[in-house]
N, C-alpha and C positions, 0 to 999 in steps of 0.2 A: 220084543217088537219095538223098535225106532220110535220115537215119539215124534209126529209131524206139526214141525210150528215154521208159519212163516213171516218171516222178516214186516216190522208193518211198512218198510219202503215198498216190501210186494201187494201188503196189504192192499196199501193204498193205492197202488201203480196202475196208471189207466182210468180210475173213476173219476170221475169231475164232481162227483156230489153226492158221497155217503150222508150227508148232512149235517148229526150231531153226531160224535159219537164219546164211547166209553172204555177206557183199557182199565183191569185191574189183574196186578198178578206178580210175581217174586222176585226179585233182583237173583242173576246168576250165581251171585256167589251166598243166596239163601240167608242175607241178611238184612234187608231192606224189603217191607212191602212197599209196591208202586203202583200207583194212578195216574191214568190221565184224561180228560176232560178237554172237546175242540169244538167250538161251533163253526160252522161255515152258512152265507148264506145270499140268494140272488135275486133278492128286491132289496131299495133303497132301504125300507125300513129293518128288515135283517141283518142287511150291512153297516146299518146306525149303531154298532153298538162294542164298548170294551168289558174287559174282563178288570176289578179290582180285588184287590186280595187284603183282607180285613182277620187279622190274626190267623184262628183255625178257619176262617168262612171266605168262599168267595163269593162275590156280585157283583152282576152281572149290569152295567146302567149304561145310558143313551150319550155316544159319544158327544151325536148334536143335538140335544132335545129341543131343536124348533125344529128338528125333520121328524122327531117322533108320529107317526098315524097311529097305530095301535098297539102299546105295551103289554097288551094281557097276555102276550105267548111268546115274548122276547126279553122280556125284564124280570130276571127271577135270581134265586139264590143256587149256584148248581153245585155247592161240595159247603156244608155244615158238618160240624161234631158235636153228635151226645156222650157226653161220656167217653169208653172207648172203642166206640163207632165212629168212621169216618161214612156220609153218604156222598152220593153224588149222582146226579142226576140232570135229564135236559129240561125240566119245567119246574112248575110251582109241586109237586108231587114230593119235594124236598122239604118245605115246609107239613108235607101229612105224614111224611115218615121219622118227623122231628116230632110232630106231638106224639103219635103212636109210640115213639121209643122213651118219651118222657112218662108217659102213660102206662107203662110197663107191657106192652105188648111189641108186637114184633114186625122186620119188614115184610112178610107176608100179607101179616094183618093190614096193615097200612094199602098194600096197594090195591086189596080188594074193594075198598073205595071208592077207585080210582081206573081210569079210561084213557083212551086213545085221545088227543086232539081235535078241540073241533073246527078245525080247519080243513071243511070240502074242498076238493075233492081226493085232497089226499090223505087225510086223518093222520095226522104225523105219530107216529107209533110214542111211547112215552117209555123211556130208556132209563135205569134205575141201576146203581149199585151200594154195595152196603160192604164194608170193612170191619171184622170183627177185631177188633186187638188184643190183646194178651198178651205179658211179658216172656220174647221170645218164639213168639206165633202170632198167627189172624189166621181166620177160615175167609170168605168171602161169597156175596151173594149178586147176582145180577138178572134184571128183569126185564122182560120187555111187553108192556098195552098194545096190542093193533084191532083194528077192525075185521073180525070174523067174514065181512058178507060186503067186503067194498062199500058200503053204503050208510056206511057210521051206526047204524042198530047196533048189531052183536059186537062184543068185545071179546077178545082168547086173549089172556092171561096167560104169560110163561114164566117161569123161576126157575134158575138153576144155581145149583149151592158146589162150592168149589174148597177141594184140601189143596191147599197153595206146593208150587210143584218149581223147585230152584230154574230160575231162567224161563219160566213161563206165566202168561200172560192169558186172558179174553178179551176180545172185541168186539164189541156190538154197537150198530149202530141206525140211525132209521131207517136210512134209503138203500136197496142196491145199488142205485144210480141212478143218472136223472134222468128225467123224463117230468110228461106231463099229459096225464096228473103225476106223481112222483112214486114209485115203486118202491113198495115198503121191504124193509128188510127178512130176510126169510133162512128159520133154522138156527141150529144153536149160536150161539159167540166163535168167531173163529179163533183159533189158540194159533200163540205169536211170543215171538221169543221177548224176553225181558232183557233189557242189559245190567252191568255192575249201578252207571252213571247217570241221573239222571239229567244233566246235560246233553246226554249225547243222546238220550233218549226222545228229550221234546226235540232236537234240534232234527233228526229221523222223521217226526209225523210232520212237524212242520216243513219239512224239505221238499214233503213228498205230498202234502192238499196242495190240491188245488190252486194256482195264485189270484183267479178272480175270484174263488167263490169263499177263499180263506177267510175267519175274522179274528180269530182268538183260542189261546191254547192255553191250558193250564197244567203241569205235573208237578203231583209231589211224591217223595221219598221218604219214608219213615223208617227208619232204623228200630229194627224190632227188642235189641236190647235194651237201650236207654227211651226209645220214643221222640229222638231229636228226628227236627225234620228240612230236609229240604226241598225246596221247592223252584221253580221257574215259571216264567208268565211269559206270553208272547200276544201282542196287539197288534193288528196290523193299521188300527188307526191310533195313529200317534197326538 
């Protein structure tokens, strides 16, 4: 049976506001794992903000910090390495699965902790992945927090654990679309083709968000033999 993966220009074609989202998954030619990491967002203070790339870490800081109103769910770290885990994630939930993996336990553990956004009325779901490395492989993990009952009480916890598969990829990300309050995302990661390049690859998700709600992209490419990496940024405030 055909294996169905679609292009993220389909991905993303037509939505105006997946939100945050998350790719991880193989380079075609089965020699590169790839990620990628985009926020988009439609108040001033979401839009306040670029993406800097700090060795293996990115962060995430306030383009104009006299427009800053409130950082605690906008200014975070969203792709740390322990070790030879790469994470990546849309919140501070990146710093709990850095001590938990320092701590010798695991991303599961880490995100049992941890919940959905508390940002009524739409509980922005809290979107997690994890990069195993190994000389010559990576397995990969990706999670998603929402709110069980609409109402921010309950939280359902999902995890799904992935054998990396040449030229394929998962997606997950908060929203289906937008709306308001904002519809959270629903059902596994959709699987989406990977390319060779990771040029053409950011240049693909960037093409294809959004242009008012775009802010910032991040992918990188790790070469699974040596663990050299490449990477690209994309801000739309300059």
């Amino acid at each position: 049976m055909a294996l169905i993966r679609k292009s993220m220009k389909r991905a993303l074609s037509g939505n105006s506001y997946p939100g945050r989202g998350i790719v991880i998954g193989k380079s075609s030619d089965g020699r590169k794992a790839m990620f990628a990491y985009f926020i988009m967002g439609r108040s001033e203070n979401s839009r306040n903000r670029v993406f800097v790339e700090k060795d293996d870490e990115v962060v995430i800081y306030p383009f104009d910090e006299s427009k800053v109103e409130d950082p605690s769910l906008i200014i975070y770290s969203p792709v740390k390495q322990v070790g030879s885990d790469v994470i990546v994630t849309n919140g501070d939930q990146t710093d709990t699965i850095e001590q938990f993996l320092q701590q010798g336990k695991d991303f599961r553990a880490a995100l049992q902790t941890r919940a959905f956004e508390p940002d009524a009325p739409n509980y922005t779901p809290r979107i997690s992945g994890i990069l195993h490395l190994k000389k010559g492989g990576f397995t990969y993990e990706m999670s998603i927090l929402k709110s069980a009952d609409g109402k921010g009480v309950k939280c359902n916890r999902y995890t799904f654990d992935y054998e990396p598969v040449n030229g394929v990829g998962h997606f997950i990300h908060t929203y289906e679309k937008n709306g308001d309050p904002l519809p959270t995302f629903f059902g596994e990661p959709e699987r989406v083709l990977i390319p060779n390049d990771v040029q053409a690859f950011a240049d693909e998700i960037w093409e294809n968000l959004d242009p008012d709600n775009k802010i910032s992209l991040y992918v990188r490419a790790i070469n699974l033999r040596t663990w050299q990496t490449e990477s690209v940024l994309v801000n739309k405030n300059k």
